[in-house]
Structures are given as C-alpha cells and as structure tokens.
C-alpha positions in Angstrom: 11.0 -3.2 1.0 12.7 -2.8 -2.4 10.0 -0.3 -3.9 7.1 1.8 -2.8 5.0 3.5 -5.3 2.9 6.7 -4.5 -0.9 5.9 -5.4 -2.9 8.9 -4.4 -1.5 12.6 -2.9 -3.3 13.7 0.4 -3.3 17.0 2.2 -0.5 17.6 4.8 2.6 15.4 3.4 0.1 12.4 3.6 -0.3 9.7 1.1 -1.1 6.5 -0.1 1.9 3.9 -0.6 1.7 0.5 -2.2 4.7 -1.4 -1.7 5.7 -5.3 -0.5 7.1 -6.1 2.3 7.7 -8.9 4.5 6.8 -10.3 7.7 7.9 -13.2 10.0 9.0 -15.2 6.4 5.7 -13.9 4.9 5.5 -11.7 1.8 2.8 -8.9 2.1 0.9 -6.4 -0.4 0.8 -3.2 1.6 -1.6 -0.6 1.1 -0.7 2.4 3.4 -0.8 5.8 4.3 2.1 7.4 4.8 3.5 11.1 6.3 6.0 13.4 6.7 7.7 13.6 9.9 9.4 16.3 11.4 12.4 16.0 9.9 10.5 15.8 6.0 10.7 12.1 6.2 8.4 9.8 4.9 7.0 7.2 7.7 4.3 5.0 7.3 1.4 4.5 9.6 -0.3 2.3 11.2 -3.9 3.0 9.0 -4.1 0.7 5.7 -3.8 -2.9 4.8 -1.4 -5.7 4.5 -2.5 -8.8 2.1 -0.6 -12.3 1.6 1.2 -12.1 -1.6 -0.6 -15.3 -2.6 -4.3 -13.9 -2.3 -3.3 -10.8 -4.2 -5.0 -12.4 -7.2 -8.3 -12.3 -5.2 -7.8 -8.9 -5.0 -7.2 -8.3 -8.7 -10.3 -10.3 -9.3 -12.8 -8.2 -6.7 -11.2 -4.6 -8.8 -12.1 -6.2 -12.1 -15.2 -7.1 -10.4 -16.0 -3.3 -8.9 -14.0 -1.3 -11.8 -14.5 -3.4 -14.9 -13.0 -1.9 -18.2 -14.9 -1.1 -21.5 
C-alpha cells in the first residue's frame, strides 16, 4: 500500500480510508474503515469494500450517476 487517504472522520479514532492495495497478484480499490488500537495505531478492519482496479471505472460511472455535478 503506498498511500491511504482519510475520506470521512468517525467517532472513537475511527475512519474511513481509501487506499490500493494488492492481493494474490490483483490490484484492489479499498474502501475501509479503520481504528486506533491500543497502542494509537491505525489498523484497518474487516467492514468496507475491496474493488478490482479494472472495474473502478464502473464505479466512477454509478457516482456520476447518484451525485451528478451542475
């Protein structure tokens, strides 16, 4: 994972990461909470999404779709 960019601030040292990462030779679009651990460490959890890299477009397309811009 070379970045991971905060998307939304929850309560309790939670939020929501976007970030890619990979997985057996498979690039993925994560969208995932994370939290703080015990130690003040940020972790991510199991709860949120992961999406091929090549249907990210799709995804693109649907917001446009749900959140279209004036």
């Amino acid at each position: 994972m070379d970045e991971r960019i905060k998307v939304h601030e929850k309560s309790r040292g939670e939020s929501i990461n976007v970030y890619i990462g990979e997985y057996a030779g498979r690039k993925y679009l994560h969208i995932r909470e994370w939290y703080l651990d015990k130690d003040q460490e940020e972790k991510p959890t199991k709860k949120g999404v992961a999406i091929p890299v090549e249907k990210v477009e799709e995804l693109r397309e649907a917001i446009d779709k749900l959140l279209p811009r004036p």
